[in-house]
C-alpha positions in Angstrom: -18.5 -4.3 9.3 -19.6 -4.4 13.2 -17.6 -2.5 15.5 -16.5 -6.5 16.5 -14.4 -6.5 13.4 -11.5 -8.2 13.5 -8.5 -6.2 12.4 -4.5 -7.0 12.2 -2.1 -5.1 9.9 0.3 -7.0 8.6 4.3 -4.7 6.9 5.7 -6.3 4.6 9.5 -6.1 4.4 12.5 -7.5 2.1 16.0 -7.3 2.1 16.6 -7.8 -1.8 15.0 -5.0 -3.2 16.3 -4.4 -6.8 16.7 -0.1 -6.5 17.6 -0.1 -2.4 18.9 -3.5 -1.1 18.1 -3.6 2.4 15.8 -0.9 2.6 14.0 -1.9 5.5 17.4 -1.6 7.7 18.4 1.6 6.5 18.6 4.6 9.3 16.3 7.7 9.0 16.8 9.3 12.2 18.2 7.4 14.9 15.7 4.6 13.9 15.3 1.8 10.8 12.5 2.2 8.3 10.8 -0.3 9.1 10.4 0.4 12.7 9.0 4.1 11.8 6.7 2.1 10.1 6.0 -0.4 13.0 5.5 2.3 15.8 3.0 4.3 13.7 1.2 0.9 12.6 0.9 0.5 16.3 -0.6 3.4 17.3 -3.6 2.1 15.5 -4.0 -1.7 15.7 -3.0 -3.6 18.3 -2.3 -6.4 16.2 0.8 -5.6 14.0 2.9 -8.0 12.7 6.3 -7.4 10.2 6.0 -10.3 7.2 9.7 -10.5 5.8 12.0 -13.8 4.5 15.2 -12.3 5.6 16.7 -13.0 9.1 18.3 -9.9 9.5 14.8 -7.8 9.2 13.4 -10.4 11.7 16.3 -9.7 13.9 15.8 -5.7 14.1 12.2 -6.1 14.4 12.8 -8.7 17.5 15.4 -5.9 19.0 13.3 -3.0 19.1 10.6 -5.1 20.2 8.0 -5.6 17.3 6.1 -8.9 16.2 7.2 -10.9 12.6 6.5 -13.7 10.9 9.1 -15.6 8.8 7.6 -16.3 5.0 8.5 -17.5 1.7 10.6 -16.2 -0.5 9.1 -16.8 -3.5 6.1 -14.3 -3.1 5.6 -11.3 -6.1 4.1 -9.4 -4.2 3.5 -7.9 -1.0 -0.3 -9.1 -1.1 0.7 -12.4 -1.2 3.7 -11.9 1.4 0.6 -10.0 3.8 -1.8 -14.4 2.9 1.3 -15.9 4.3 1.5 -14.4 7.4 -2.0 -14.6 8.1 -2.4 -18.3 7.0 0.5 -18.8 9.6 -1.3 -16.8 12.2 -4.7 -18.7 12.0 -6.1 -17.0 9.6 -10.0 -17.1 10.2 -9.1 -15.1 13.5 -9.4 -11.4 11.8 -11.7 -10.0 9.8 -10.0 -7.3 7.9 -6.3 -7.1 7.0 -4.6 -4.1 6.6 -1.3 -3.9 4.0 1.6 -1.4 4.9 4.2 -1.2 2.9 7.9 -1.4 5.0 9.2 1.9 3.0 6.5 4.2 4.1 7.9 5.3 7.4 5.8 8.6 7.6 2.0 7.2 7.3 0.0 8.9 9.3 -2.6 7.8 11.7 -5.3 9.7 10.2 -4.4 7.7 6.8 -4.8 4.3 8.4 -8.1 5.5 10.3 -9.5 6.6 6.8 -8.8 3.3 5.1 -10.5 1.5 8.0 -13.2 3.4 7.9 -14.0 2.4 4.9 -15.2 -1.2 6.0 -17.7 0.2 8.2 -20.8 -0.3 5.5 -20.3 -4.2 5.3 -19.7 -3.8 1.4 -16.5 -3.0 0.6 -13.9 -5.7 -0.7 -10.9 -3.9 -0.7 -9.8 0.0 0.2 -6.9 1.9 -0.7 -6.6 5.9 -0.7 -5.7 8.6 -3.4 -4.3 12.0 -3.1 -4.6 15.0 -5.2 -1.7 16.3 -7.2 -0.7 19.6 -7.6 2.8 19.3 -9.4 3.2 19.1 -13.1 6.5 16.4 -12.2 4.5 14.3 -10.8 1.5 14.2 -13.0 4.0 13.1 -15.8 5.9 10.8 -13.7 5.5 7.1 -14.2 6.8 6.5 -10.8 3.7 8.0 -9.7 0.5 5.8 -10.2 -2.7 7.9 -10.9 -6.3 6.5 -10.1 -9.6 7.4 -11.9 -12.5 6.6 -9.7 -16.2 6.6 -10.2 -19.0 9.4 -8.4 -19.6 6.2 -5.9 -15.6 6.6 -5.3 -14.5 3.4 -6.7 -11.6 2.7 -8.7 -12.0 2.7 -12.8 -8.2 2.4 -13.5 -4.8 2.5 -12.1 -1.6 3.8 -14.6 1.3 5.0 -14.4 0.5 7.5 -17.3 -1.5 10.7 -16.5 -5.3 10.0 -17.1 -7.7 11.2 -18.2 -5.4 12.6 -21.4 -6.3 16.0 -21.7 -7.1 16.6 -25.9 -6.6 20.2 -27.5 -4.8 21.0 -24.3 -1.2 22.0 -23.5 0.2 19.8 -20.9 1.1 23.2 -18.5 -2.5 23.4 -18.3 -3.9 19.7 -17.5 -3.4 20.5 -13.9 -5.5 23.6 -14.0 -8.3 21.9 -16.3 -8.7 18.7 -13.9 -7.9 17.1 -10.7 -5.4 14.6 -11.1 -5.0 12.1 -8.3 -2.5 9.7 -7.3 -2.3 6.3 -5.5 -1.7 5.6 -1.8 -0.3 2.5 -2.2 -1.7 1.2 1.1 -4.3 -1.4 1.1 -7.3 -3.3 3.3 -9.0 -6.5 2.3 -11.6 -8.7 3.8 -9.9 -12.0 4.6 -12.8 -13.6 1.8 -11.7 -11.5 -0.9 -7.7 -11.6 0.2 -8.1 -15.5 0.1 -9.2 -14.9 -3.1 -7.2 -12.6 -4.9 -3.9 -14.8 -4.4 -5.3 -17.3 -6.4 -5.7 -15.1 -9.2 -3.3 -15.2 -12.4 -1.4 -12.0 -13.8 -3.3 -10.4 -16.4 -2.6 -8.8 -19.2 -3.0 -5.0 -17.7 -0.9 -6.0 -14.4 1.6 -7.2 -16.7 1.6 -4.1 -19.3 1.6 -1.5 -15.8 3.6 -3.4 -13.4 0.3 -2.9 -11.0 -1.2 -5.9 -9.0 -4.2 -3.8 -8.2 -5.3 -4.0 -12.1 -5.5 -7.8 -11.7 -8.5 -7.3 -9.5 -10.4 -5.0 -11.3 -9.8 -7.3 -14.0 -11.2 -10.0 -12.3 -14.4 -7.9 -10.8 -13.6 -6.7 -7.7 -14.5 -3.6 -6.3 -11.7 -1.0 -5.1 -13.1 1.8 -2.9 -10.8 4.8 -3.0 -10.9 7.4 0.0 -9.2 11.0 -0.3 -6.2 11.6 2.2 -4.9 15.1 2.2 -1.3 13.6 3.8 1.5 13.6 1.8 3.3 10.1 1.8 6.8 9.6 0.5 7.3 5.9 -0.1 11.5 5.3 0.0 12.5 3.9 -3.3 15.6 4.8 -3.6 18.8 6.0 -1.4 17.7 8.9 -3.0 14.3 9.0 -2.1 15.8 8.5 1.8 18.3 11.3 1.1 15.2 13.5 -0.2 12.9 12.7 3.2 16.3 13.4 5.5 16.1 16.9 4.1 
């Protein structure tokens, strides 16, 4: 990519979240989530937009003075929440969309300069990052997605399990034999390969994980993976909002 690229992040936010109804609403600090998530989205592109199909998320974002776009409330995922939005905004305008979750209210500029950063060689379809890990809880945790890339620094496979498995080795040990890493879940696309990915059926892996991002590499696509040494704490939960609070 040129330094003309076109850029635009787009959040996407809903109400009817199965473990934390109206997430995006909730208060850390004397703010909502989602405009944590907004303001530091900001400080990076100057085209940010909230994508939610709830009224009372659009009204918040209007009243601390943030851009949305209404969409449909059918959408699996927030990939295809992120198409909507753009399709509504004209969507041959931008070049490169960026995908932030609403519940990660403490991403960090750096993280967001990484993941663009990665579209500077014109190659790269879609970019994400990964983070090491350094607790045994969260090497075992299935709430935690792990990520095995290639020397090049593209994505094999995504699991919730801990890969590689570590054979003839106690589990106390795994950490200390291998670095484990963990998914970002923050994403960039090219608008060509965004166009195309929504059109894609859920395959077998997505289904068998519960991850999107399988689908692709299913299908072929490339996933470059970048190293952020940030710690993120995506808001699940009440108690995962408790837990950040602290």
């Amino acid at each position: 990519m040129s330094n003309t690229t076109r850029f635009i992040a787009i959040i996407p936010a809903r109400f009817a979240s199965t473990r934390f109804p109206g997430k995006p609403l909730a208060k850390l600090g004397d703010k909502c989530i989602i405009q944590h998530v907004y303001e530091r989205v900001k400080t990076v592109f100057e085209q940010a937009y909230v994508a939610t199909d709830d009224e009372r998320i659009a009204n918040e974002v209007e009243r601390f003075g943030g851009k949305y776009i209404m969409t449909g409330s059918h959408h699996q995922s927030g990939t295809d929440r992120c198409y909507d939005a753009l399709c509504q905004l004209g969507e041959k305008k931008y070049d490169v969309v960026v995908n932030i979750q609403g519940d990660e209210p403490n991403v960090e500029h750096s993280q967001i300069e990484t993941l663009v950063s990665c579209f500077g060689d014109g190659a790269t379809q879609i970019a994400t990052l990964k983070k090491q890990i350094l607790s045994k809880e969260e090497l075992f945790s299935p709430n935690v997605v792990k990520v095995v890339c290639s020397s090049s620094g593209d994505a094999f496979y995504f699991s919730r399990c801990p890969i590689p498995y570590m054979r003839g080795c106690e589990q106390d040990q795994w950490l200390e034999k291998h670095k484990y890493y963990k998914h970002i879940g923050i994403y960039a696309y090219t608008f060509e390969t965004l166009q195309k990915l929504v059109k894609l059926e859920q395959t077998s892996l997505e289904l068998a994980e519960s991850l999107e991002q399988l689908r692709w590499i299913e299908n072929g696509y490339t996933i470059k993976v970048e190293e952020t040494m940030v710690e993120n704490i995506a808001i699940d939960t009440p108690e995962d909002l408790l837990k950040l609070k602290k």
